[in-house]
N, C-alpha and C positions, 0 to 999 in steps of 0.2 A: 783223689776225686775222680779223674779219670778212671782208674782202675773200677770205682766203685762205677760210674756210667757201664762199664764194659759189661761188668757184671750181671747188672740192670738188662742190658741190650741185648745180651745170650740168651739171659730167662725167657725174654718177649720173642726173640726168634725160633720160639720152640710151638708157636702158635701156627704153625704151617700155614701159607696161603698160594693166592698165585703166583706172584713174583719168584718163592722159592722153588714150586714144580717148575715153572719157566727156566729158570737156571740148569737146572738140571737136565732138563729137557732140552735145552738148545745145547749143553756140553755134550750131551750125548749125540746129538746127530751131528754138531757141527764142530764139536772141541773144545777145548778149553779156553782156546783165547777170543772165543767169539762167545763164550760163557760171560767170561770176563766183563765182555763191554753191558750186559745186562747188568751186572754185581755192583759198577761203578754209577751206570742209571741211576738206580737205585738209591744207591748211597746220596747220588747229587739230588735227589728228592726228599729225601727224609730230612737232609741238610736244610733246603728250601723249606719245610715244612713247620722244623722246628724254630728257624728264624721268625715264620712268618706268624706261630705260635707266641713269640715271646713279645711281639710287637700287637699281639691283641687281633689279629685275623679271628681267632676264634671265635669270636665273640657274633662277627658279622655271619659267620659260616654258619652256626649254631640257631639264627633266628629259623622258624618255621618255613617258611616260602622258600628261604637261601638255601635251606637243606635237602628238600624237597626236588630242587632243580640238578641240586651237587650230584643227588640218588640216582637220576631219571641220565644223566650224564655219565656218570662210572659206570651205569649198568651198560646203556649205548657201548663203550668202549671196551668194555670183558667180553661181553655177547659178540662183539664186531672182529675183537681176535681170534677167541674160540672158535665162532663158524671158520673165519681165516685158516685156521692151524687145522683144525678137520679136514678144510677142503684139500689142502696143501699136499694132503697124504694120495689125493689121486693127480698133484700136478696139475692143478688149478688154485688159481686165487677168486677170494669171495671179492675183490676188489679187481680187476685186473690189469685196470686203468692207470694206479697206483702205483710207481716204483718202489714205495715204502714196502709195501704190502706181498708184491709179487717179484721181488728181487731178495737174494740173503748176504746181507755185506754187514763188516764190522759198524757200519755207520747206519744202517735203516735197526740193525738188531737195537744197537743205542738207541736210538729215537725210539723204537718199537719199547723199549724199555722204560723212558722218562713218561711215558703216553699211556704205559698200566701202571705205573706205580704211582702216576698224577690221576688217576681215573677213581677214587677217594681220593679228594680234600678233605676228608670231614677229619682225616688222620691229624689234622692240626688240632681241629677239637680234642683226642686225643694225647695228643705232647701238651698241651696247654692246662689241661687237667690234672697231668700227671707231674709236669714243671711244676705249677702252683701246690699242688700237696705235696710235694719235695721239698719245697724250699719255705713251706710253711711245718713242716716237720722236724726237716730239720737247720733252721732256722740261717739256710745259706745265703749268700751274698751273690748280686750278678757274675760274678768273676766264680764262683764254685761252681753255679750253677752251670758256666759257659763249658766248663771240662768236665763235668756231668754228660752233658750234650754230647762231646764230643769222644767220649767214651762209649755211648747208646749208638753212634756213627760208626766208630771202629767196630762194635760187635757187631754192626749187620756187614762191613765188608768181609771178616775173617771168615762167619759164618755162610756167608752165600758164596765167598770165594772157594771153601773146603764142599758144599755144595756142589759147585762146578766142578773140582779135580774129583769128586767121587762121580759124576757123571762122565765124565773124560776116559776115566780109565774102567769104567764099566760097559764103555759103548766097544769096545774090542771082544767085548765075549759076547753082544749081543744079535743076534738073527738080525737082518733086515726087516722081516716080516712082526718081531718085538717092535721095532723102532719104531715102526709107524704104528702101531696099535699105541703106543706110549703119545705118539703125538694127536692119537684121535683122545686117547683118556686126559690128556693136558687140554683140549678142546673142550672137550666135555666140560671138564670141571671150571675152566674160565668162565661161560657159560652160567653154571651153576652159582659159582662167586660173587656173578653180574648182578642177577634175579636176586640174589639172598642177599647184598648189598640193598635193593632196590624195594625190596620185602620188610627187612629188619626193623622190628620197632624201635624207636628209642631208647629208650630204657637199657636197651641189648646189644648198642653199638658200640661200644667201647670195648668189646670182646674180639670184636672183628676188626674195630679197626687198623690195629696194629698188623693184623696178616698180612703178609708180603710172599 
C-alpha cells in the first residue's frame, strides 16, 4: 500500500510548482542542507493537509466565501516572497524589518518554507477528493488508506530531496551572474503562481493544486 502511495506521489510531483523551483533554487545558492530544510517544510504540510483532509476540513474550505478568502491569502504570500526573492538579488529585502525575510538561516528557510507550501489550503480540498475516490475505488479501509498517505509523503520527500542535490551540485558550475538571474526567474514565477492561484476558476483548481 505504501509503495503503491509512493507511486501515486511521484506521478503528482511531476506537476511542477513553486515549492519545487524553491528547492532548487535555494540549493543552488545556499547548498544542499539548507535545501533540505525547504523539502522537510514541505513534507510537514502535505502531512498537516492530508490529516486535516481526512477529518473533513474540506468541506469548510470548499464553501464559496472560505475559498475566496484562502485565494486572496496564498496569493498575498507568493506575490510577498517573489517581490522578496527579486529584490534579494540587489541586497535588499521587500520586508526589511523582518528577520524572517532579510536574514538566510536553516530556521527562517524552514519557516520561509511551511508559509508557501501553507499559502494553498485549498490542497486539502485536493487530498480529500482524491482520498474519497481512492478508497471508494478501491474499496479500502482507514488503515490502507493511512499507508497510502504516507507513501504520497515519502514520494514528495525523495523527490524534492533529489531536487536539491541536483541543485547543490549544479551551483559549482554556475556564474554568479546565472544565480542571481535564477533567483529573479524564481521571483517571477512565485509571483505568477500567486495571481494564477487567485485567478483560477474552479472547475480548474485541482490541477494546480497539487503543485508544490
Amino acid at each position: 500500500m505504501v509503495l503503491k502511495g509512493l507511486r501515486f506521489g511521484l506521478l503528482l510531483q511531476f506537476a511542477v510548482g513553486p515549492m519545487c523551483i524553491m528547492v532548487f533554487n535555494t540549493s543552488t545558492t545556499y547548498g544542499f542542507f539548507y535545501g533540505l530544510h525547504l523539502v522537510f517544510a514541505v513534507a510537514l504540510i502535505d502531512a498537516l493537509y492530508i490529516a486535516l483532509s481526512c477529518v473533513g476540513v474540506a468541506a469548510i474550505i470548499n464553501r464559496a466565501k472560505v475559498k475566496a478568502a484562502v485565494k486572496l491569502v496564498g496569493c498575498l504570500v507568493l506575490v510577498l516572497f517573489g517581490a522578496n526573492t527579486i529584490s534579494g538579488v540587489i541586497n535588499l529585502s521587500f520586508l526589511p524589518n523582518i528577520s524572517l525575510f532579510s536574514n538566510t538561516s536553516s530556521e527562517n528557510l524552514f519557516v520561509q518554507g511551511l508559509l508557501l507550501t501553507a499559502s494553498n489550503p485549498l490542497t486539502i480540498v485536493f487530498w480529500s477528493g482524491m482520498f474519497s475516490a481512492q478508497m471508494i475505488e478501491n474499496e479500502w479501509n482507514k488503515k490502507q488508506l493511512f499507508f497510502f498517505a504516507v507513501g504520497c509523503i515519502m514520494a514528495t520527500v525523495i523527490f524534492l530531496t533529489v531536487v536539491a542535490f541536483l541543485g547543490s551540485i549544479l551551483s559549482g558550475f554556475l556564474p554568479q551572474i546565472i544565480v542571481q538571474l535564477m533567483n529573479v526567474a524564481v521571483g517571477i514565477l512565485l509571483i505568477f503562481f500567486g495571481i494564477r492561484l487567485l485567478l483560477k476558476k474552479d472547475k480548474e483548481e485541482p490541477n494546480i493544486q497539487r503543485e508544490e
